[in-house]
N, C-alpha and C positions, 0 to 999 in steps of 0.2 A: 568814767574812764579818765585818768591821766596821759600826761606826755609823756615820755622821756626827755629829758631838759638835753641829752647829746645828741641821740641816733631819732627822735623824734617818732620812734615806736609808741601806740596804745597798750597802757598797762594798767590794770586794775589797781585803785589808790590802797585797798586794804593789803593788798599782797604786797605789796611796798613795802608801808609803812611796818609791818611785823618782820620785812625779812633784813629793812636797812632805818632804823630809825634815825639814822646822821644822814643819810643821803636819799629819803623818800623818793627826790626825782629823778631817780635811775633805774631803770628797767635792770632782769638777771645779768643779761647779757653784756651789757655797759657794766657792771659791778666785775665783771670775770675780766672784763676788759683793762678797768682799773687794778687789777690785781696783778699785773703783766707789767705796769709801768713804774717809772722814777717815783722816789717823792717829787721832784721838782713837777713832772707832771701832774700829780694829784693835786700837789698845792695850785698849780694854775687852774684845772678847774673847782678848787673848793672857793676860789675867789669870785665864782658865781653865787654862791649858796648865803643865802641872809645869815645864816648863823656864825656865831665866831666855832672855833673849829682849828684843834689843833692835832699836826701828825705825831705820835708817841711809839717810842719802840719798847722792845720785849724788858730793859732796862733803866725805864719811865723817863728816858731820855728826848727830849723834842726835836725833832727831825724837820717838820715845816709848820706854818700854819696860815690861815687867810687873813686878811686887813682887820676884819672884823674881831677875828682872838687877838690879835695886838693890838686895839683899843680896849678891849675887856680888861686887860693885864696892865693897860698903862705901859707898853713899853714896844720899841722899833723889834722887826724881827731881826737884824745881826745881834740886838740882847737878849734874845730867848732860844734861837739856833743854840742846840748843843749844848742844854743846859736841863738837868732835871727837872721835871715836875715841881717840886718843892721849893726850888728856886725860882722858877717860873712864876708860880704863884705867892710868892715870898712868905713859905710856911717857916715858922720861926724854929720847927724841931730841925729842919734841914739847915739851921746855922750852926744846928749841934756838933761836935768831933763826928768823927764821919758822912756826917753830910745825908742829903736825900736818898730815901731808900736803906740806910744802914744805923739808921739810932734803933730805940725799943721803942720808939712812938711807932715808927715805920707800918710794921709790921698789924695795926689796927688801921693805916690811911685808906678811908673809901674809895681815893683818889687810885692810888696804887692797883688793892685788891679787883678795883673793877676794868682795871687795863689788863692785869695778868689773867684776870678769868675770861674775859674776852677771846685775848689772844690767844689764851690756852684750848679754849673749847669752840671758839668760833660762834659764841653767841652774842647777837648783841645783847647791851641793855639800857633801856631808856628812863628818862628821870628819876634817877639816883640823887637823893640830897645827900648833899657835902656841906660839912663844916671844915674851915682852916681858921688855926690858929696863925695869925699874920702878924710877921714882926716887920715894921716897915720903922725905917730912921728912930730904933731903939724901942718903941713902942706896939704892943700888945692888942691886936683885937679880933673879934671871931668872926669870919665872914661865912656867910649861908648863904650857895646858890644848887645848885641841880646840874647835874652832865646824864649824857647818854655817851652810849659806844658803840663801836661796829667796827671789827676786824676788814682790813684789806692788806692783803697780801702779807707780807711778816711786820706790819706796823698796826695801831689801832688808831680813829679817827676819835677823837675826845670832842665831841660837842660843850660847849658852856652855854647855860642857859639862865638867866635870870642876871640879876648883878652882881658883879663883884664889890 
């Protein structure tokens, strides 16, 4: 048996982990509870959670994230507030005319895909490999790491796992 890391309820660690893969240490009950509140409250308790961890909305836009995704990214959060996905990650299609989410690469980003089906169906999903093509100060290269997801409230929680 597990804790609950807020209301300090006993909850089974497999029921958990299948029904919240970005947030294992929260009972049903705390997850319905997060679902009621601000981003700014979610971002305060995701700053508990070892994982970097970022909030994404229905328009792969970043709404919050913990201490731990802004080292991941290399960047303070007033640089990643309000800023898409692909910018975020400095995917080099998102320098294209239109920007993140609207070139023809888009539309194949695992990044993308797996926030919309998240949020569209309320499933999570957990270690998804990702490649981005990253253009950093003019130069090209492909980074591989892995994300999980899990819908809360009309945002999705983007886990990053491995390196960037």
């Amino acid at each position: 048996m597990d804790t609950c890391s807020r209301c300090r309820a006993e909850m089974a660690r497999t029921d958990a982990v299948g029904l919240n893969p970005v947030t294992t240490n929260l009972c049903p009950r705390c997850v319905d509870y997060f679902e009621l509140q601000e981003v700014a409250d979610i971002c305060q308790y995701l700053e508990n959670l070892p994982a970097p961890i970022l909030v994404v909305d229905g328009d792969g836009v970043v709404r919050g994230a913990n201490t731990q995704a802004c080292k991941a990214v290399s960047k303070d959060l007033p640089h990643i507030l309000n800023l898409h996905g692909g910018d975020v990650f400095e995917c080099a299609y998102a320098q294209l005319p239109g920007g993140c989410g609207r070139t023809v690469h888009c539309s194949g980003c695992t990044i993308r895909r797996a926030i919309l089906d998240t949020l569209s169906t309320g499933t999570p999903l957990s270690g998804i490999s990702v490649e981005v093509l990253q253009n950093v100060k003019g130069k090209d290269r492909k980074v591989t790491f892995q994300i999980s997801t899990q819908r809360l409230a009309n945002c999705v929680l983007l886990q990053i796992e491995g390196g960037l």
